[in-house]
C-alpha positions as CSV (number, residue, x, y, z in Angstrom):
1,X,71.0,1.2,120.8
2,X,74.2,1.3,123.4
3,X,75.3,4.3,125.3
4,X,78.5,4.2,123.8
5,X,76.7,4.6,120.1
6,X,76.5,8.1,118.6
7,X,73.4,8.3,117.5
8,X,71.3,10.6,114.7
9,X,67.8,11.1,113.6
10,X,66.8,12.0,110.3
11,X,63.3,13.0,109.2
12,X,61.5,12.1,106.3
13,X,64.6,9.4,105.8
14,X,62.0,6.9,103.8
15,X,63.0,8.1,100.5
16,X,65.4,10.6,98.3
17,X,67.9,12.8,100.1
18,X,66.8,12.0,103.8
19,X,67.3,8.1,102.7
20,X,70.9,8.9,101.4
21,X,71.8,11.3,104.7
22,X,70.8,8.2,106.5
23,X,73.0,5.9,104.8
24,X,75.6,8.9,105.0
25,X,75.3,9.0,108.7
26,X,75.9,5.2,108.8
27,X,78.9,5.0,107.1
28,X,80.2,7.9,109.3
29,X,79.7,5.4,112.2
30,X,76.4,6.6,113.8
31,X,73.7,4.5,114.9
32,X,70.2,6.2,113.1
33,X,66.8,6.5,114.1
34,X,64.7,7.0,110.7
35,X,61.7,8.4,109.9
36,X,58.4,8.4,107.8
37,X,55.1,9.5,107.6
38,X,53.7,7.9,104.0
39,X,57.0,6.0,102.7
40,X,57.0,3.1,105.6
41,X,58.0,0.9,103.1
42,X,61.2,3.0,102.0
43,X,62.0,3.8,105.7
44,X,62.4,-0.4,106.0
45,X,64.3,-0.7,102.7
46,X,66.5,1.9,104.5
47,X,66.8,0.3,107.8
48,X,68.0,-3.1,106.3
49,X,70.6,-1.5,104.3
50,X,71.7,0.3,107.6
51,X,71.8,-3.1,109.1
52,X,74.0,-4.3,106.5
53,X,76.6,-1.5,106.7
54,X,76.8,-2.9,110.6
55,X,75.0,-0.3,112.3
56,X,71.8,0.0,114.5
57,X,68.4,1.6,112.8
58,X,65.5,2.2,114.9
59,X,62.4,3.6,113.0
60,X,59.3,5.9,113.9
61,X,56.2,6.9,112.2
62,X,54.3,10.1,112.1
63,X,52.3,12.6,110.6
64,X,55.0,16.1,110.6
65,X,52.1,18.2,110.9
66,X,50.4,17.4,114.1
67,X,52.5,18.2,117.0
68,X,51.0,15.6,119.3
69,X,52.6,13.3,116.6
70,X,55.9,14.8,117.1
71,X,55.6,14.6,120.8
72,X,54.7,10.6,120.5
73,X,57.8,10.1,118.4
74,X,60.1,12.2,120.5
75,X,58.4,9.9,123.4
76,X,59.5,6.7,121.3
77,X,62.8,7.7,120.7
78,X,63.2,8.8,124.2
79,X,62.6,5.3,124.9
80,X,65.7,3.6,123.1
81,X,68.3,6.4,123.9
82,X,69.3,8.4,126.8
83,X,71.3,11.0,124.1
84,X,70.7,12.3,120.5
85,X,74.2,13.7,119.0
86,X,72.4,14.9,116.3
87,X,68.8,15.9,114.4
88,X,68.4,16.7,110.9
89,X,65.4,18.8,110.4
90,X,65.3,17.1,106.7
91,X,61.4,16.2,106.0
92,X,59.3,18.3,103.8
93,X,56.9,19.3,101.2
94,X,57.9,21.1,97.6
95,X,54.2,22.6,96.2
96,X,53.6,23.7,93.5
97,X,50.6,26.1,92.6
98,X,50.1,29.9,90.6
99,X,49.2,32.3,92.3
100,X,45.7,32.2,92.4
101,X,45.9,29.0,92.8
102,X,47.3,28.5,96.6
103,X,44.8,27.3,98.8
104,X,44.6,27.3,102.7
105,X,45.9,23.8,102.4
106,X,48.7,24.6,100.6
107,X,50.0,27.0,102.7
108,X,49.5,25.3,105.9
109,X,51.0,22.1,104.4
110,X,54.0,24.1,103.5
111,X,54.7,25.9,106.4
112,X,53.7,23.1,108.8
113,X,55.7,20.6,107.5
114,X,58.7,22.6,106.2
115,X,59.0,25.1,108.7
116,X,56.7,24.7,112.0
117,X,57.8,21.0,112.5
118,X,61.5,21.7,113.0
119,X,60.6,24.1,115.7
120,X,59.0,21.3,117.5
121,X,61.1,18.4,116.9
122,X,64.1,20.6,118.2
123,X,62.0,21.3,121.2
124,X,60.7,17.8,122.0
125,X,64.1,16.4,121.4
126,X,66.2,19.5,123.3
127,X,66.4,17.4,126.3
128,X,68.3,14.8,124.6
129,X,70.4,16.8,122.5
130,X,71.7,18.6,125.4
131,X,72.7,15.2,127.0
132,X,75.4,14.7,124.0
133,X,76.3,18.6,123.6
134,X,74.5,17.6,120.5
135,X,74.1,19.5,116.7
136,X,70.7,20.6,114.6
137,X,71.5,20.3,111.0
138,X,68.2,22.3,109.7
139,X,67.0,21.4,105.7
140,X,66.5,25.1,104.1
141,X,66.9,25.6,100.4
142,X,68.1,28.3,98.0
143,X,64.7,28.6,97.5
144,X,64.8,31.0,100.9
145,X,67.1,33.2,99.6
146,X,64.6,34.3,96.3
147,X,61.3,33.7,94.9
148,X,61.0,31.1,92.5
149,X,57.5,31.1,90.2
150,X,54.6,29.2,91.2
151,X,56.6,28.8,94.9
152,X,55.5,31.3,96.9
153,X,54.5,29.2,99.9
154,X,57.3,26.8,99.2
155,X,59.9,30.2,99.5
156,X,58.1,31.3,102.3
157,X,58.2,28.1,104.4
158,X,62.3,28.1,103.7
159,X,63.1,31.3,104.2
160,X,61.7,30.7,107.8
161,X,63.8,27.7,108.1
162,X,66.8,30.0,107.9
163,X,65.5,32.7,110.5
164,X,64.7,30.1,112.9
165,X,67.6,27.8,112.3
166,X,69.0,31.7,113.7
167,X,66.6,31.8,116.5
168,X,67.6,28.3,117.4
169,X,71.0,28.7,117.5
170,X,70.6,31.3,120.3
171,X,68.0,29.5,122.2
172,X,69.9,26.4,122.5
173,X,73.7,27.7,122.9
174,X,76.4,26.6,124.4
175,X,74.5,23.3,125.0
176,X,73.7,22.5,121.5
177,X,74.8,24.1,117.9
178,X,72.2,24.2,115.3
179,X,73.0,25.6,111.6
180,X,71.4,24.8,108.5
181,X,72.0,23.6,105.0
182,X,70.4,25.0,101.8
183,X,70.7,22.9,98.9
184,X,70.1,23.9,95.2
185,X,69.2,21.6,92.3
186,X,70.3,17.7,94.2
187,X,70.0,15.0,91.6
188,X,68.9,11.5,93.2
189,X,69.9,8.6,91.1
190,X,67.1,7.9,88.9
191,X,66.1,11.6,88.8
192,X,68.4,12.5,85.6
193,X,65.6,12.6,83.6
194,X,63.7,15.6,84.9
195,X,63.6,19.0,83.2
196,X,66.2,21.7,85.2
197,X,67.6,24.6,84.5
198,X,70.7,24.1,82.4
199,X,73.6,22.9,84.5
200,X,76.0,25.6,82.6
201,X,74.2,28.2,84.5
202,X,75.7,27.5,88.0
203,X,79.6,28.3,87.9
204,X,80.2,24.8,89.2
205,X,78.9,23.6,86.0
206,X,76.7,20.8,87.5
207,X,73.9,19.9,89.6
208,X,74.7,18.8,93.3
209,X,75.1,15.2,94.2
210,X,73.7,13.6,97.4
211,X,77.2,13.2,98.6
212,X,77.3,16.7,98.2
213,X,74.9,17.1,100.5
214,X,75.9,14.5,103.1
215,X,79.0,16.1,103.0
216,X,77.8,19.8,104.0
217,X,75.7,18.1,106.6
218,X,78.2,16.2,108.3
219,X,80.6,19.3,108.3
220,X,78.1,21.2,110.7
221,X,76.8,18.4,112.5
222,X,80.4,17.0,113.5
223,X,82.9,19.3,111.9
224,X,83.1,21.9,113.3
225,X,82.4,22.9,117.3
226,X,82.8,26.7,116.6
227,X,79.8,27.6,114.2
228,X,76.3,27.8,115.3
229,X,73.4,29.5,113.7
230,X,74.7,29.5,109.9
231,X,73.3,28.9,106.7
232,X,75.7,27.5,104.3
233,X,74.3,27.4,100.7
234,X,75.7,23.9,98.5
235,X,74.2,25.2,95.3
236,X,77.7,25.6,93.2
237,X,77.5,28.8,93.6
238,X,74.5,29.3,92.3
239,X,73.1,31.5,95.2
240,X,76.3,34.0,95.7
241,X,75.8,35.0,91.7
């Protein structure tokens, strides 16, 4: 990757809505480093079509919930780039279980992945994000603004992105701006099919689109220079009712 590149990393970028921010990023005109810990084979897909749109993709691989694996990858991509302008926090895990049914390994999955990883990422990759006056662009959810059945580790993981995409925000100003994004119901192509709520609940009258999302994303990560340490909901209103 060239110094004259701005440059983003995107987590868990192998498949759904971290493969499309990817390709959003790209056609913004940023080089991306992807990642993956099981969809290798999606991350690669991903990289070519980056290729093709005339940008640079640079991949790493690694397990979300060990930190020594987060470390190792902050250690790789410290080794192609001198700067990060910006780090989506996008990887994570949606369980499902009653609740008598949560385990141990639920809940540590959930948390560890969807919440505990960002905080580490952020710091492993602080030094580089300061470099570009970079952005965080966290992953929360509407599901960390109210319970949702079945959930409860899920809700609880999300609602912690929010507080520390707050905590973050402080920690790392005026150096770097981090604020967060907390989607509703996204449809990814080929995902029409599944069983939602009705779309005529939300006053937008539809279900979110990954562009909507890319678009949200891009807003804080590039934007803007004044916000730092929101949370802006792109659920069609969905959240404020």
């Amino acid at each position: 990757m060239t110094a004259s590149s701005r440059i983003a990393f995107i987590t868990g970028s192998g498949k759904r809505l971290g493969r499309q921010l990817a390709y959003a990023f790209a056609d913004a005109g940023y080089d991306v480093i992807l990642h993956a810990h099981a969809s290798v084979d999606g991350m690669r897909e991903a990289a070519e079509q980056i290729n093709n749109r005339g940008r640079q993709a640079f991949q790493v691989q690694g397990d979300l919930q060990r930190v020594d694996d987060i470390r190792r990858m902050a250690g790789e991509i410290a080794a192609c780039t001198s700067r990060l302008d910006v780090l989506v926090n996008n990887a994570g895990v949606f369980p499902s279980a009653a609740f008598d049914d949560v385990s141990e390994e639920i809940w540590d999955r959930a948390l560890d992945t969807n919440c505990k990883s960002m905080f580490f990422m952020t710091q492993a990759l602080a030094p580089l994000l300061r470099a570009a006056n970079g952005s965080v662009v966290n992953i929360a959810s509407a599901g960390g603004f109210e319970p949702w059945k079945n959930h409860i580790p899920y809700n609880v993981s999300k609602s912690g992105v929010i507080m520390l995409t707050r905590g973050l925000a402080k920690a790392l100003a005026p150096d770097v701006r981090v604020n967060a994004v907390a989607p509703g119901i996204i449809i990814v192509e080929g995902e029409e099919v599944l069983d939602h709520i009705p779309a005529e609940r939300f006053p937008m009258q539809r279900y979110g689109t990954p562009q909507d999302l890319a678009d949200a994303v891009l807003f804080l990560a590039e934007g803007t220079a004044y916000i730092t340490g929101h949370v802006l909901p792109v659920t069609g209103g969905s959240v404020a009712v």
